[in-house]
N, C-alpha and C positions, 0 to 999 in steps of 0.2 A: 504494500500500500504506500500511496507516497505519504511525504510528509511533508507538511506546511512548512514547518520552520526550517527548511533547504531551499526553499524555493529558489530556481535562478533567479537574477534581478531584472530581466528582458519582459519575463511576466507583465504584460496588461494586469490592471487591478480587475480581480472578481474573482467567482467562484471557481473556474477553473485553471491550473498551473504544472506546469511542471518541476520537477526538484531536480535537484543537482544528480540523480544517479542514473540519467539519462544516458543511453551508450550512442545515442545522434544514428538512430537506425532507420528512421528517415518514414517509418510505418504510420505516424499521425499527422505527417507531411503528406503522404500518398492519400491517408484517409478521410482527412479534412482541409484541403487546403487552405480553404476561407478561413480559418483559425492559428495554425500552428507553421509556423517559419521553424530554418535552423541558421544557426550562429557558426560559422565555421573557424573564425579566427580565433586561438588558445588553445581553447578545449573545446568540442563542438559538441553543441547540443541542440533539442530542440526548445522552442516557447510558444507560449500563446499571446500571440499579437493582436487578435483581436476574441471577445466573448462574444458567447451565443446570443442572440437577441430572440430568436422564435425559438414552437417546439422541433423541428426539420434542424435549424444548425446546434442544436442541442443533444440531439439524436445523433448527428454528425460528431461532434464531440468525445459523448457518450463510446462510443464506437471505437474511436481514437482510442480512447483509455481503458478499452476493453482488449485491445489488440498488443497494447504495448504489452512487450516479452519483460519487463523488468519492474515493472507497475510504477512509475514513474510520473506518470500523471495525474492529477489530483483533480477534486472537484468539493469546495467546501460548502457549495449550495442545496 
């Protein structure tokens, strides 16, 4: 499960984020693009740049953080 208090700092503010133990596999990039970028320069990871507004990019999301192989993605709503 992720955890809050990792959060990358690229994170949009809201319910959904991802934590630093992101391995940048590039899965919630492919799943939702409208949401989730990756960061390539240091250490690469991915983020959410932008939150869901309807139930469609929420489900989109949702989906994202059901896929990630390291649970990485969080959702505190």
């Amino acid at each position: 499960m992720a955890d809050k208090t990792i959060k990358v700092p690229e994170n949009v503010p809201g319910p959904y984020y991802v934590d630093n133990e992101c391995i940048a596999c590039e899965l919630c990039v492919d799943t939702a693009p409208a949401h989730f970028k990756m960061i390539n320069d240091g250490q690469p990871h991915a983020y959410v740049f932008k939150q869901p507004e309807n139930d469609q990019e929420k489900d989109a999301c949702d989906d994202a953080m059901g896929a990630c192989p390291v649970d990485a993605i969080g959702d505190d709503g």
